[in-house]
C-alpha positions, 0 to 999 in steps of 0.5 A, spaced: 226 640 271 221 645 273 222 645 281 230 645 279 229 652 275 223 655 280 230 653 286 235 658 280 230 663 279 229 664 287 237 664 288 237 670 283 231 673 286 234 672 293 242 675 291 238 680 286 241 687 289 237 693 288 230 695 287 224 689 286 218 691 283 215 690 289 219 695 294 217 700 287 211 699 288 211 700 296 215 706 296 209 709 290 204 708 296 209 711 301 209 717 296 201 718 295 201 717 303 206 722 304 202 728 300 195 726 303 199 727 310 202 734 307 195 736 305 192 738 312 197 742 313 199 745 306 192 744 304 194 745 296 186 742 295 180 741 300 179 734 302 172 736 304 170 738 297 174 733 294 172 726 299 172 722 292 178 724 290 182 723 297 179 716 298 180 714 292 188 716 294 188 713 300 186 706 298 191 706 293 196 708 298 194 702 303 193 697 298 200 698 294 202 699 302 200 693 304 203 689 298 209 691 300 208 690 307 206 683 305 211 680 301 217 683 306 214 679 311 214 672 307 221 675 305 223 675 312 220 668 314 224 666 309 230 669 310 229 666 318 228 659 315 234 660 311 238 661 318 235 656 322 234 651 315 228 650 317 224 644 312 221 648 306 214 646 307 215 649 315 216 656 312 211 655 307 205 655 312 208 661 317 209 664 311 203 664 309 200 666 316 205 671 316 203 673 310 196 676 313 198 680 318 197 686 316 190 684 314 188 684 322 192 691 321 186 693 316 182 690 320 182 693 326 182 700 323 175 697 319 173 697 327 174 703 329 170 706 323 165 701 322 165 694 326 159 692 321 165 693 315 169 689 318 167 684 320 164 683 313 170 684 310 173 678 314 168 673 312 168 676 305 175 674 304 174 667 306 168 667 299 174 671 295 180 666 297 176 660 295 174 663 289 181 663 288 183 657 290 178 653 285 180 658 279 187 655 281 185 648 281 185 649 273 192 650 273 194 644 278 198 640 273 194 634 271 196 626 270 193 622 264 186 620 268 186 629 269 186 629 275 192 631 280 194 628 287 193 633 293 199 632 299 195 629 305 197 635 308 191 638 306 187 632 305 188 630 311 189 636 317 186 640 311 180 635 311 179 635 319 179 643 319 174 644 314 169 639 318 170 643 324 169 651 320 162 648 316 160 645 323 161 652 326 158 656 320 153 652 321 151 653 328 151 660 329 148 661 322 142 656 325 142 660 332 142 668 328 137 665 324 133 662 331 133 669 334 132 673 329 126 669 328 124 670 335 126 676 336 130 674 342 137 677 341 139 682 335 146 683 336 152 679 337 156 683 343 161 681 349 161 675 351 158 671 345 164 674 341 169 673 346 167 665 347 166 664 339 173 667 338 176 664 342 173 656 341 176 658 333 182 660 335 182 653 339 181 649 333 186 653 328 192 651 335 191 645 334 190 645 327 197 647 326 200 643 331 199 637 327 199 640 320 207 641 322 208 635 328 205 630 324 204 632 316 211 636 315 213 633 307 220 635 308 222 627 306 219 626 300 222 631 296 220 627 289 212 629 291 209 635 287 207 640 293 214 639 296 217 645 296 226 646 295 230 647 302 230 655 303 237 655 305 238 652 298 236 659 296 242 665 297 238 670 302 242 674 307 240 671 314 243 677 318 239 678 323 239 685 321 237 683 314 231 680 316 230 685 322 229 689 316 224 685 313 220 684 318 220 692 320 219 694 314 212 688 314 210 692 321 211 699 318 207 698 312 201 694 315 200 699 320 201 705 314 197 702 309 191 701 315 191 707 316 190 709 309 184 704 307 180 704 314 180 713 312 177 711 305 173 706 308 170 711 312 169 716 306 166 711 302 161 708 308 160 715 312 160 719 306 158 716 300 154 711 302 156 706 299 153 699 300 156 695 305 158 688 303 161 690 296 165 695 298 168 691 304 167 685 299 172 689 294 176 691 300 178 684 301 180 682 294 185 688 294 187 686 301 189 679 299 192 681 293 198 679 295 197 672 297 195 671 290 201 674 288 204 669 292 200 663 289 203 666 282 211 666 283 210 659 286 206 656 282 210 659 276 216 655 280 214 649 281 213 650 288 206 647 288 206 646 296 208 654 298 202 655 292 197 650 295 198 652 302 197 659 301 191 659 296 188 653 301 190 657 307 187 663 304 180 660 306 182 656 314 187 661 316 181 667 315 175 663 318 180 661 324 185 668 325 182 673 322 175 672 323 175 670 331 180 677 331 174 681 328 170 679 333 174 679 339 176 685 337 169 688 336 168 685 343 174 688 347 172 695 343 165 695 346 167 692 353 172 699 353 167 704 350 160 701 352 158 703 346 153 698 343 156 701 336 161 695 337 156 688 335 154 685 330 148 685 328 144 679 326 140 681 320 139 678 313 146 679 310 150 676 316 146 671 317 147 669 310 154 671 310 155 665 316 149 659 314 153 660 306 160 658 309 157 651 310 156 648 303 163 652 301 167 648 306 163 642 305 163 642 298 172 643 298 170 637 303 167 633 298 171 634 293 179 632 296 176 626 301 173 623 294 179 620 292 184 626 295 184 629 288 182 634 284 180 635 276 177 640 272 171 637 273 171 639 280 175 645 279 169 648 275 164 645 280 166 649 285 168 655 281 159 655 279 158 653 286 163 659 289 160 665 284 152 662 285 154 664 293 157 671 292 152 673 287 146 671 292 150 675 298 151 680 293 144 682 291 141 680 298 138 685 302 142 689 307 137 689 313 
């Protein structure tokens, strides 16, 4: 019954015409960017003598950007997958791949102002998403033993990914360690990040070839986590609709870029303010819109599209957006020869990798026991995640 009325809410969603909440609050965004921009040359007040106020606009703009930038994105994956009736699990998974593309753009804006932010901010996120997805765990709906039965997508593919990102986080946490021991090495630089990156990006390749070739659930319509056709759902599959939808997605991620890598420079540059919380606090308002999205898919019935977004949020980070920050920094030192664009090994990044090890390996534990999971294990996982961000956050910087 729930599935059926989450199907309902879609079509009035997908026919709705006029202003979503979401294009509301981009456009509002869109605004506060506009008069920022109008300010160096009107100059109504001084950004100088006003550095707080300024970024604090301008992370308002990018964040309420970028959210709109995100959901016209899943929009027009949805919108593509209705046109070429793709199985519902299938959009799903590149919705929510998509759905983080203008973190790369944030990323990348972060870089230019300061590699060691970015990266930071990177691998931040994977600690924030898998809060999030143990705090989802609660709501999962339980059987009569409590427990709910994960889709063998993720305890499966899911499963073999997360063997191989603890492994990688544990090997180069135990290499940082080493040098910084030894002092034989302080950086990470050039080819040490193009060969890391490249050996992530390798795995999350394969990982998505068999999570679609050989774990697509679009046959077993009666199982929890399978979500409705979406070519059941009503969207316009014009090709200029969803050319829109995906303008808009572009745009946005570049505009709202834009404006957090400027607050990001005030707040690190200027004011000094600690590195990992500011970039922690980055990251949970960057991937705002991917809890979002766990939220009206759960509230649909459509526990698939909010697994694979809240699972994603932890194995799409470690294996895209991570090897992106360190591909990128490399490729900006390679350009400029500068050795500004490393990463340092120092305590904070090295805990920050060896710390990744019992995240993945207690997910790990938890859904290959009997591929469910319980409140039990929820508020495990839960104590496990906050006792990491609080050793992470109190760790010295140096």
């Amino acid at each position: 019954m729930n599935t059926r009325v989450g199907i309902l809410e879609r079509m009035r969603e997908a026919q709705h015409r006029g202003i979503h909440p979401w294009q509301a609050v981009m456009g509002f965004g869109v605004l506060i960017w506009t008069l920022l921009l109008l300010n160096e040359g009107l100059h109504w007040f001084d950004p100088e003598h006003n550095e707080t106020l300024v970024a604090l606009l301008e992370l308002l703009a990018g964040l309420t950007i970028i959210q709109g930038a995100c959901e016209a994105f899943v929009q027009g994956v949805e919108r593509l997958g209705a046109r070429f009736r793709w199985d519902g699990f299938v959009s799903g998974t590149i919705g929510s791949l998509v759905a983080t593309l203008p973190e790369f753009v944030v990323i990348a804006f972060l870089i230019a102002v300061q590699p060691l932010a970015a990266f930071i901010t990177a691998v931040v996120t994977i600690y924030n998403n898998a809060i999030a997805f143990s705090i989802y765990s609660f709501f999962l709906p339980k059987d009569q033993k409590g427990t709910y039965v994960m889709p063998r997508s993720l305890t499966k593919a899911g499963g073999e990914v997360l063997v191989a990102g603890s492994g990688i986080a544990m090997i180069i946490g135990v290499i940082m360690l080493t040098m910084r021991a030894e002092a034989y090495k302080t950086t990470l630089a050039g080819i040490d990040l193009f060969f890391i990156g490249a050996v992530f990006l390798i795995i999350y390749v394969y990982y998505t070839y068999a999570l679609i070739r050989y774990y697509v659930e679009g046959d077993e319509a009666d199982h929890p986590s399978h979500p409705p056709d979406p070519h059941e759902l009503g969207h316009d599959t014009g090709w200029a609709g969803i050319g829109l939808m995906f303008l808009i997605g572009v745009t946005g991620s570049f505009l709202g870029g834009e404006s957090i890598g400027g607050f990001a420079d005030t707040a690190l540059n200027h004011l000094g303010l600690p590195t990992i919380p500011t970039a922690s606090g980055l990251a949970f308002f960057a991937g705002i819109s991917e809890y979002i999205i766990v939220y009206k898919a759960h509230r649909r019935g459509e526990l698939g599209i909010a697994l694979s977004n809240v699972f994603g949020g932890m194995t799409q980070v470690m294996f895209l957006l991570v090897p992106f920050s360190m591909l990128a920094i490399g490729f900006f030192g390679l350009f400029t020869g500068s050795a500004t664009y490393a990463i340092p090994i120092n305590t904070s990044t090295t805990m920050l990798m060896l710390l990744l090890f019992p995240l993945f390996y207690v997910l790990l534990e938890f859904i290959e026991e009997d591929h469910t999971l319980s409140n039990l294990d929820a508020a495990a996982m839960t104590a496990i995640y906050a006792l990491l961000l609080y050793f992470l956050f109190t760790a010295p910087e140096g």
